[in-house]
N, CA, C and O atoms as CSV, one atom per row, in Angstrom:
chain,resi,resn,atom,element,x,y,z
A,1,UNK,N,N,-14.427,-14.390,-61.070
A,1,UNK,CA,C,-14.723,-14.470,-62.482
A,1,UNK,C,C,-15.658,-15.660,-62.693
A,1,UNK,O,O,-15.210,-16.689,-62.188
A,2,UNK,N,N,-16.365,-15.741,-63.059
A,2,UNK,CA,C,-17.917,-16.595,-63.333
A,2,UNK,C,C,-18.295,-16.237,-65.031
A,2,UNK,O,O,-18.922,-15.269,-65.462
A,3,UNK,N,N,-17.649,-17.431,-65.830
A,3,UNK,CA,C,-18.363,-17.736,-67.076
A,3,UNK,C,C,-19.373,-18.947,-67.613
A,3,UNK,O,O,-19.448,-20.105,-67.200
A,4,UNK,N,N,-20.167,-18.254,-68.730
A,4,UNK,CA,C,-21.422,-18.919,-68.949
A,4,UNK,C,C,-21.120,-19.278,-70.262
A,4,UNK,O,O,-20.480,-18.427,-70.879
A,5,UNK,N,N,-21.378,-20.207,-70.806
A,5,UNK,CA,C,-21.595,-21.135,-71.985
A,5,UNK,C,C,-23.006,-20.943,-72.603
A,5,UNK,O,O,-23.730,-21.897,-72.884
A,6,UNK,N,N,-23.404,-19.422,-72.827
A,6,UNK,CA,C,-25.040,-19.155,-73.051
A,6,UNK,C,C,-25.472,-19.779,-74.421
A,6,UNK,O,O,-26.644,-20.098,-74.624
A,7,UNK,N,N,-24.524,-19.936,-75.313
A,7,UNK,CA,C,-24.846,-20.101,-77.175
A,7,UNK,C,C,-24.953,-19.086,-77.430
A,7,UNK,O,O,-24.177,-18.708,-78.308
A,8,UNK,N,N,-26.198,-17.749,-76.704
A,8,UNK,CA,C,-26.738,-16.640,-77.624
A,8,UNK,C,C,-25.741,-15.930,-77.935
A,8,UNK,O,O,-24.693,-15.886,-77.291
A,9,UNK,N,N,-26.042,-15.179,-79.178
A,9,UNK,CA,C,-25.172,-13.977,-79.576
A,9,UNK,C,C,-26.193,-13.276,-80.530
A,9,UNK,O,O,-25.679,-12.541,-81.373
A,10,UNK,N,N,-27.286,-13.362,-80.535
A,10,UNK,CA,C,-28.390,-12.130,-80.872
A,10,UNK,C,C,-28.437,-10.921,-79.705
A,10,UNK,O,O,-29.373,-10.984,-78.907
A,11,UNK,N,N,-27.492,-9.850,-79.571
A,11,UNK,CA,C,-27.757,-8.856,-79.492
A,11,UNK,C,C,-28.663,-8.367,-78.850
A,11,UNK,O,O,-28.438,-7.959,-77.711
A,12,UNK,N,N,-30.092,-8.268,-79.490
A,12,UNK,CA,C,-31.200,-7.726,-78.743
A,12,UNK,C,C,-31.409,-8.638,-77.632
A,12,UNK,O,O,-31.919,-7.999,-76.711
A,13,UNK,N,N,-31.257,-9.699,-77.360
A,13,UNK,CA,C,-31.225,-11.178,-76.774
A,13,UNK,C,C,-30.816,-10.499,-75.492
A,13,UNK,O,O,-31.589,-10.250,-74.567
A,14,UNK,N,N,-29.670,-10.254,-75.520
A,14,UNK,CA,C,-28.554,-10.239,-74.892
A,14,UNK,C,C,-28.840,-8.988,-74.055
A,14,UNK,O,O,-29.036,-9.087,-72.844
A,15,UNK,N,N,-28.865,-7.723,-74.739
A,15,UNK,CA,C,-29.303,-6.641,-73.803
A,15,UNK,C,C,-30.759,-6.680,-72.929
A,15,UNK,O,O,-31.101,-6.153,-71.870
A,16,UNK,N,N,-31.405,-7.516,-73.843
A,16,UNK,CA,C,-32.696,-7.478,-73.162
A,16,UNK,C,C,-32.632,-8.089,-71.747
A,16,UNK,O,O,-33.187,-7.580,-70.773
A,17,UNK,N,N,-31.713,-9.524,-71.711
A,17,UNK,CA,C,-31.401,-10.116,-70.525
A,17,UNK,C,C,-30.335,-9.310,-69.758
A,17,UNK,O,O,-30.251,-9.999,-68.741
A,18,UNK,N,N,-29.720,-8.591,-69.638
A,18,UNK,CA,C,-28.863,-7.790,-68.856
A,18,UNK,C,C,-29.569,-7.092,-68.144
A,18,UNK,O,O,-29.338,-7.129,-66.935
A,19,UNK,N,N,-31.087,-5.886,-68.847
A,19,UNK,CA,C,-31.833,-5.208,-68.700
A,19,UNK,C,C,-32.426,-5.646,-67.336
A,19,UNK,O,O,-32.159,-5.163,-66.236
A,20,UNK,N,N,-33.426,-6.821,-67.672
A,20,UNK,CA,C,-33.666,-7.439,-66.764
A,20,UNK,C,C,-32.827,-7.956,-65.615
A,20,UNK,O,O,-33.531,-8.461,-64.741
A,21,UNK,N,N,-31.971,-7.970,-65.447
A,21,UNK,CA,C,-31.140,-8.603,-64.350
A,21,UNK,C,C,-30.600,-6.973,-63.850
A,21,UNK,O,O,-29.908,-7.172,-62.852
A,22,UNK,N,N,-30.618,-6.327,-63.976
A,22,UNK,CA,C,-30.274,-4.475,-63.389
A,22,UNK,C,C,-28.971,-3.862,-64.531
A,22,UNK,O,O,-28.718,-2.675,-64.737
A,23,UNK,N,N,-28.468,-4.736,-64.989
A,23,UNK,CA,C,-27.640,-4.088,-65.462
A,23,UNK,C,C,-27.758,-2.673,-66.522
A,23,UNK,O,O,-28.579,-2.562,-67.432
A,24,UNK,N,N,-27.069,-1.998,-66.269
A,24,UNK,CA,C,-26.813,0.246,-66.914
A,24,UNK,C,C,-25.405,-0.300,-67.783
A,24,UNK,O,O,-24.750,-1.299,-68.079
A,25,UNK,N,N,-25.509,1.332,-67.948
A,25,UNK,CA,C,-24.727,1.734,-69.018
A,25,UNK,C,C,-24.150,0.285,-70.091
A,25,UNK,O,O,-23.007,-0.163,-70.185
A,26,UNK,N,N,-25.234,-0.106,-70.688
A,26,UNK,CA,C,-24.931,-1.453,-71.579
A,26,UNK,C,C,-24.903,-0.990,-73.004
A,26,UNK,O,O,-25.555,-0.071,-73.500
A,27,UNK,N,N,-23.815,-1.989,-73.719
A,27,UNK,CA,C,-23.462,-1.124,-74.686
A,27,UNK,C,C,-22.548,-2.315,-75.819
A,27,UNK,O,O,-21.968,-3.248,-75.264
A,28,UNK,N,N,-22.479,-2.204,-77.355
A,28,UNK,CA,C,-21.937,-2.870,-78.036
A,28,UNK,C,C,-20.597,-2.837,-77.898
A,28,UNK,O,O,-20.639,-2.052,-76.951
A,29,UNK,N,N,-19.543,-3.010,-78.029
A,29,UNK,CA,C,-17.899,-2.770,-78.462
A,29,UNK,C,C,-17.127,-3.961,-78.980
A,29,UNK,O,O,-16.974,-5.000,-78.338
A,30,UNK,N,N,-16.689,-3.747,-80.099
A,30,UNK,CA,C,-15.509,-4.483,-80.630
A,30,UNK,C,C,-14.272,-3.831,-81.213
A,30,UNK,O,O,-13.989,-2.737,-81.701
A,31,UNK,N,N,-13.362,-5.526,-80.826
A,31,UNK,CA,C,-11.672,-4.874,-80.932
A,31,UNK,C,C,-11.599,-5.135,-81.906
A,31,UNK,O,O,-12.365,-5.890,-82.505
A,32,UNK,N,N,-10.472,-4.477,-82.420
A,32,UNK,CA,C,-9.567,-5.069,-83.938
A,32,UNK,C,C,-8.644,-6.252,-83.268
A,32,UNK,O,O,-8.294,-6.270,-82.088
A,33,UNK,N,N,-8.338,-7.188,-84.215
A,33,UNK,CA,C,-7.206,-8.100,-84.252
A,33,UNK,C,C,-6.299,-7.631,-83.683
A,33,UNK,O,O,-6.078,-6.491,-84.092
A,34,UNK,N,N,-5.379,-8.076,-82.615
A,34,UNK,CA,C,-4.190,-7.355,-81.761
A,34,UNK,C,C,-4.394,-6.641,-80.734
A,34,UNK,O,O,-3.474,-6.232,-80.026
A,35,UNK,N,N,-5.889,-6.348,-80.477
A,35,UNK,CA,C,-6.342,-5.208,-78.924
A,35,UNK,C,C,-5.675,-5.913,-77.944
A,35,UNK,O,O,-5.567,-7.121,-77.737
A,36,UNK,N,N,-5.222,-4.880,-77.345
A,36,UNK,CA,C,-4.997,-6.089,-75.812
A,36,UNK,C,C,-5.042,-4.413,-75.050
A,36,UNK,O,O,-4.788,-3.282,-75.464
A,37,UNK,N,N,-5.623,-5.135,-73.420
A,37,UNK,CA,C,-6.024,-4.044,-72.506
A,37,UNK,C,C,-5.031,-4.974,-71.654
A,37,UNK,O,O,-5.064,-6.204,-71.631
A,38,UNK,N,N,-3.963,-3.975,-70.820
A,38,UNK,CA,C,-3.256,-4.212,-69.808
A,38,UNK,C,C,-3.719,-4.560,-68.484
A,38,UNK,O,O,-4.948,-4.592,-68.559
A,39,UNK,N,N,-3.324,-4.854,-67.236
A,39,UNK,CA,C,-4.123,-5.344,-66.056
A,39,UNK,C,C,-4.757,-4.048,-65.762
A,39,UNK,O,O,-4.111,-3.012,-65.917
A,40,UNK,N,N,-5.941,-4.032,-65.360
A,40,UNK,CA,C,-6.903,-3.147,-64.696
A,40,UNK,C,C,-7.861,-3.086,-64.043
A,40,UNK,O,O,-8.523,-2.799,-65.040
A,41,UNK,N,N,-8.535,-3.088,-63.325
A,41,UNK,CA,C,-9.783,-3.144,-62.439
A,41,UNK,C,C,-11.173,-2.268,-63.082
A,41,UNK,O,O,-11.068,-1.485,-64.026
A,42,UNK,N,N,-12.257,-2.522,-62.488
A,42,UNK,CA,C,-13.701,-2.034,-62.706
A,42,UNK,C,C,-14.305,-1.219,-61.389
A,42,UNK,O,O,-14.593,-2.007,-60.488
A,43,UNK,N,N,-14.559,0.153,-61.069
A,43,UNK,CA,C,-15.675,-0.439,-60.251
A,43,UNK,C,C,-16.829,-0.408,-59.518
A,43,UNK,O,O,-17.316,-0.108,-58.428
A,44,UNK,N,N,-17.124,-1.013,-60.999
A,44,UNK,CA,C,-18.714,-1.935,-60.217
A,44,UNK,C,C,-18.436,-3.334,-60.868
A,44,UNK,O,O,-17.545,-3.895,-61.506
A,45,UNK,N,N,-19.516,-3.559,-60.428
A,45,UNK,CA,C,-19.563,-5.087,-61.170
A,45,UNK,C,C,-19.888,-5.131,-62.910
A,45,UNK,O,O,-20.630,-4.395,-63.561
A,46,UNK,N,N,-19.016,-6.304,-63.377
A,46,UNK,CA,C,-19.047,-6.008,-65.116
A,46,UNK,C,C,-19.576,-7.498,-65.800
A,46,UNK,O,O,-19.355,-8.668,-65.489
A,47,UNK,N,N,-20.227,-6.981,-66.677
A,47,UNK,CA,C,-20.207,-8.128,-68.057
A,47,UNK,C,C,-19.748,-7.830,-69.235
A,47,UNK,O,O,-19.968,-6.730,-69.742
A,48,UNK,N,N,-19.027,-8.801,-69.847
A,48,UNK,CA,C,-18.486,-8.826,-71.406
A,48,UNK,C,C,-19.716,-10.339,-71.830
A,48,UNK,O,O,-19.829,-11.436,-71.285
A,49,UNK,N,N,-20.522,-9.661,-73.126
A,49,UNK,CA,C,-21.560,-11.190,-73.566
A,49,UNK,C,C,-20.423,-10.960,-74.554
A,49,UNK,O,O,-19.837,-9.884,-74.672
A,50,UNK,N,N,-20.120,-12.241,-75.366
A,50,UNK,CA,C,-19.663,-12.277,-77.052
A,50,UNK,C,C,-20.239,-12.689,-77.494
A,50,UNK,O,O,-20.772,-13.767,-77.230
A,51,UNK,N,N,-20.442,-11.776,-78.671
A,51,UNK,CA,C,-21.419,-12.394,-79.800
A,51,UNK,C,C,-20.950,-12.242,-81.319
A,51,UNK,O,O,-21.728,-12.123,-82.266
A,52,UNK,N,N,-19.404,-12.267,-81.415
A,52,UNK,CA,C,-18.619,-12.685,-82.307
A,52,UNK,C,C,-17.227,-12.750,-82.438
A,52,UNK,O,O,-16.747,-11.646,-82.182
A,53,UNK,N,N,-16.222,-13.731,-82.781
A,53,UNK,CA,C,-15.010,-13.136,-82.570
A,53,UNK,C,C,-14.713,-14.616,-81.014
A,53,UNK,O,O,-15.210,-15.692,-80.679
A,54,UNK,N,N,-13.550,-13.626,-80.533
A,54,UNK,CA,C,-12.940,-14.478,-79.441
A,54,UNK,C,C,-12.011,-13.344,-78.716
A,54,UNK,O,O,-11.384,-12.378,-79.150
A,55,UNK,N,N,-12.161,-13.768,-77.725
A,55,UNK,CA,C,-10.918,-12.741,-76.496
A,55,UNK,C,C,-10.004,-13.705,-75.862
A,55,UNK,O,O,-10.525,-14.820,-75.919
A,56,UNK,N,N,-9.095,-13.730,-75.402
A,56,UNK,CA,C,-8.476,-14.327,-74.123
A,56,UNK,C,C,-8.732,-13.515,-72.899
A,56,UNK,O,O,-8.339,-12.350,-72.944
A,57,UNK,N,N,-9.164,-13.819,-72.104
A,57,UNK,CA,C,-8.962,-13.037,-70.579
A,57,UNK,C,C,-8.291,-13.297,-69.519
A,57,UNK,O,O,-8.576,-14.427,-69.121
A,58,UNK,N,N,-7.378,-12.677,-68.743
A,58,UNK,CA,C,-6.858,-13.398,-67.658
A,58,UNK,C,C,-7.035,-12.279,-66.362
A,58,UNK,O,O,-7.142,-11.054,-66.298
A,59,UNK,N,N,-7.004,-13.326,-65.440
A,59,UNK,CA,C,-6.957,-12.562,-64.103
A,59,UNK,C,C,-6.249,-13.393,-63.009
A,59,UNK,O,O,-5.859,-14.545,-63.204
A,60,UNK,N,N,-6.100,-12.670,-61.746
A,60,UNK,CA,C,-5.156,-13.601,-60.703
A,60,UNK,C,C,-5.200,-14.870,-60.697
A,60,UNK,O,O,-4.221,-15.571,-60.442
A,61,UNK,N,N,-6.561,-15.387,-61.029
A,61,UNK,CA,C,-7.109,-16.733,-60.849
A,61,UNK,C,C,-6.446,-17.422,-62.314
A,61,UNK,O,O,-6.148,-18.581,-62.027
A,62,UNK,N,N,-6.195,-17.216,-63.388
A,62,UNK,CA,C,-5.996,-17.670,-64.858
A,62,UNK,C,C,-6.636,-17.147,-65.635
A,62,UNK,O,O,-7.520,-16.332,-65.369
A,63,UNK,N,N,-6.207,-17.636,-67.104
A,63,UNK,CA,C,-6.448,-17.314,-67.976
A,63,UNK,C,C,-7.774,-18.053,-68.798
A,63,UNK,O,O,-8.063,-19.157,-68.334
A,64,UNK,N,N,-8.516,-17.645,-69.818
A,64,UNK,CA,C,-10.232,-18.452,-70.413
A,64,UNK,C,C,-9.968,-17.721,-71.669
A,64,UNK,O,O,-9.473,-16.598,-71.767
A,65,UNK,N,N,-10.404,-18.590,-72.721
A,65,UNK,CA,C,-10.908,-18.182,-73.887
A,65,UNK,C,C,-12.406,-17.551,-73.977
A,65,UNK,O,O,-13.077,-18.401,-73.393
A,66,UNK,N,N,-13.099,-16.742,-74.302
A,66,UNK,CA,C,-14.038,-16.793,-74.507
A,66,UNK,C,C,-14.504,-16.431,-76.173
A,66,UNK,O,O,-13.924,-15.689,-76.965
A,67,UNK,N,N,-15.532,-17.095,-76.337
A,67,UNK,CA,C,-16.387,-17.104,-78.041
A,67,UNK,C,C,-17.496,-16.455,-77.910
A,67,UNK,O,O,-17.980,-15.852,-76.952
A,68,UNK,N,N,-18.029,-16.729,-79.497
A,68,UNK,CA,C,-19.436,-16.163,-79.343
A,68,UNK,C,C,-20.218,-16.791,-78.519
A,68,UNK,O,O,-20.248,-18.018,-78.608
A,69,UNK,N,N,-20.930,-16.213,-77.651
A,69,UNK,CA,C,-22.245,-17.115,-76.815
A,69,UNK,C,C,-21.569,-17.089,-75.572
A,69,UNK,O,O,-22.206,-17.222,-74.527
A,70,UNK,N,N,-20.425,-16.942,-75.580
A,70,UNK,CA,C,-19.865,-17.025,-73.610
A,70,UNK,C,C,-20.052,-15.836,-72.998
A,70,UNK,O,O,-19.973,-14.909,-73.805
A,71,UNK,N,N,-20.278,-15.488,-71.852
A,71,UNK,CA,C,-20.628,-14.518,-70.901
A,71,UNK,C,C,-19.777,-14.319,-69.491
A,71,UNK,O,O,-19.976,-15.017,-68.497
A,72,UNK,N,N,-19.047,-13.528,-69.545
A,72,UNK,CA,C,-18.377,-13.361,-68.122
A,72,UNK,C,C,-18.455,-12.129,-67.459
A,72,UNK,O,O,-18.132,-10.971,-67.721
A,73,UNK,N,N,-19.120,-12.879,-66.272
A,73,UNK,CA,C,-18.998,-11.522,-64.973
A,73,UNK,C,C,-17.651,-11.121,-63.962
A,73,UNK,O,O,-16.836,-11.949,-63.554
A,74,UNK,N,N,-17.634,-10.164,-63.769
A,74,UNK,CA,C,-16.187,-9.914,-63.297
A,74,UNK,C,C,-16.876,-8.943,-62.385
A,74,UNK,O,O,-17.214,-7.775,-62.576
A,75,UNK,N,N,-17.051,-10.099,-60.856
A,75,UNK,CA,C,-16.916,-9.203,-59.811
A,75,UNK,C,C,-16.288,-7.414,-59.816
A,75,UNK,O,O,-15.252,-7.252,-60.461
A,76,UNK,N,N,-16.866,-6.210,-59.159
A,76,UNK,CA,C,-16.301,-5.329,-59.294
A,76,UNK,C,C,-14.704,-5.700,-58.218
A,76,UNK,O,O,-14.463,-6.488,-57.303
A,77,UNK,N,N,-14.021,-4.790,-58.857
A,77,UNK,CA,C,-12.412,-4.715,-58.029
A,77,UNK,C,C,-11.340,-5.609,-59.061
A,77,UNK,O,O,-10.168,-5.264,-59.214
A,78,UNK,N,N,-12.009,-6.936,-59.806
A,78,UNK,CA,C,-11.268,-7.675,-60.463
A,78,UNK,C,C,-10.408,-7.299,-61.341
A,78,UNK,O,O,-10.725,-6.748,-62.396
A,79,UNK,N,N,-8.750,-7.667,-60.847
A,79,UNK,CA,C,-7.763,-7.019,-61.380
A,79,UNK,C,C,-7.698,-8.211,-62.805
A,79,UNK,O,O,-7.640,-9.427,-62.622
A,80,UNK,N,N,-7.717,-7.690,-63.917
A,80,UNK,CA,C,-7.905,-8.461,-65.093
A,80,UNK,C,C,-7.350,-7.710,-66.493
A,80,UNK,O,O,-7.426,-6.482,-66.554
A,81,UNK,N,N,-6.797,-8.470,-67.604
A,81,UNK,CA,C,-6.215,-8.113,-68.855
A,81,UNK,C,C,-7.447,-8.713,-69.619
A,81,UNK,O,O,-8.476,-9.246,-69.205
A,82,UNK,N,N,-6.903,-8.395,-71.094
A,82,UNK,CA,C,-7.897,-8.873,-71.909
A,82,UNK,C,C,-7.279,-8.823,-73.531
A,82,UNK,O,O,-6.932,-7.675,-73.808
A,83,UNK,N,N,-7.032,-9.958,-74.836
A,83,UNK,CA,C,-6.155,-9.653,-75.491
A,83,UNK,C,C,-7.177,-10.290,-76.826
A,83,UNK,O,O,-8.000,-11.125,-76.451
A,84,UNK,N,N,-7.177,-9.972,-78.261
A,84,UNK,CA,C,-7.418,-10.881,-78.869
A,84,UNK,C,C,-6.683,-10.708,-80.780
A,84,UNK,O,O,-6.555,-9.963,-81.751
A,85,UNK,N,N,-6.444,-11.928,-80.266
A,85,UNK,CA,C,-5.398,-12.518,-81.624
A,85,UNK,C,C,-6.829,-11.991,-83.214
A,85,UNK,O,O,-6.580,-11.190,-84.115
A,86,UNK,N,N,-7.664,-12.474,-83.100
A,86,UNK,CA,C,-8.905,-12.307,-84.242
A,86,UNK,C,C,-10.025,-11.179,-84.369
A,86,UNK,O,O,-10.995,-11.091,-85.122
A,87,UNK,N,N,-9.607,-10.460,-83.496
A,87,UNK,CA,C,-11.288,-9.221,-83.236
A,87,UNK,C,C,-11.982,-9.983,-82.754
A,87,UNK,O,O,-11.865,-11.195,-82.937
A,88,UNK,N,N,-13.031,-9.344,-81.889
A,88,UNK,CA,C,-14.057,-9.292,-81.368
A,88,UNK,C,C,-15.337,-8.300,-81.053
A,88,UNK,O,O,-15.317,-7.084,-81.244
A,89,UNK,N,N,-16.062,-8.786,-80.716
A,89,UNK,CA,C,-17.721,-7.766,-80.283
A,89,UNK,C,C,-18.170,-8.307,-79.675
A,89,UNK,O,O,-18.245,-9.520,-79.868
A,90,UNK,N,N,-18.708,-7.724,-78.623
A,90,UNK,CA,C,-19.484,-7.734,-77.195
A,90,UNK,C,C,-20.651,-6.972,-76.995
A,90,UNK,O,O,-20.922,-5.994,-77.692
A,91,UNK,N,N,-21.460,-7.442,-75.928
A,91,UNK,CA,C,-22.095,-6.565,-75.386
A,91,UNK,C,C,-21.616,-6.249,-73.967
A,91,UNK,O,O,-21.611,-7.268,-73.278
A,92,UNK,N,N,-21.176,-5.054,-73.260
A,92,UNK,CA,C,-20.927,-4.699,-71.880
A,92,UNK,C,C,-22.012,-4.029,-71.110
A,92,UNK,O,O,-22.857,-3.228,-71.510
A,93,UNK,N,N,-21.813,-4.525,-69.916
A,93,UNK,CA,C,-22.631,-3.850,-68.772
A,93,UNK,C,C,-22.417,-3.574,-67.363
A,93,UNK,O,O,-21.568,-4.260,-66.794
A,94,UNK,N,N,-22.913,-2.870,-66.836
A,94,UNK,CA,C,-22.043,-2.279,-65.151
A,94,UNK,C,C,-23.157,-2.276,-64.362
A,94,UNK,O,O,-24.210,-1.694,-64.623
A,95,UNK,N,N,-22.776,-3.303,-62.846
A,95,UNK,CA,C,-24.229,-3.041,-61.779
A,95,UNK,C,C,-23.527,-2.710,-60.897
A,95,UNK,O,O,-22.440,-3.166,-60.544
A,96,UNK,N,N,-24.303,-1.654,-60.384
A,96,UNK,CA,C,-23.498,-1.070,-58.670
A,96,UNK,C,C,-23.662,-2.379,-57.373
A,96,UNK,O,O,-23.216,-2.186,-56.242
């Protein structure tokens, strides 16, 4: 798990830089207040950008807050949850 402290949360920003770096199937999604995703794996390799809102994430290694502007890659295979107390929106993306 590898997170970034980017600031951005412009959207076009955001996909445009994924684009460039290989990342497919990229795409907006946000939770309601109370989402929580149980432990699960990916696989390929993944990004969650936020660009509003907040998540908790945890995986074998611990648990991270992330905000708007943080970016985390999650090696493919990474067994990981994901919960948030306030809603959130992202941008996601998948590289083989």
């Amino acid at each position: 798990m590898k997170v970034e402290k980017t600031g951005e949360t412009e959207v076009n920003k955001i996909v445009r830089q994924l684009e460039e770096e290989g990342y497919t199937n990229i795409f907006t999604w946000c939770d309601e207040a109370g989402s929580f995703y149980d432990w699960h794996t990916h696989p390929y390799q993944e990004v969650r950008w936020i660009y509003s809102g907040e998540i908790l994430m945890g995986t074998e290694e611990g648990e991270i807050l992330l905000r708007a502007g943080d970016r985390l890659d999650l090696p493919a295979g990474t067994r990981h949850w994901a919960k948030t107390e306030t809603g959130v929106c992202y941008v996601c993306g998948s590289k083989k």
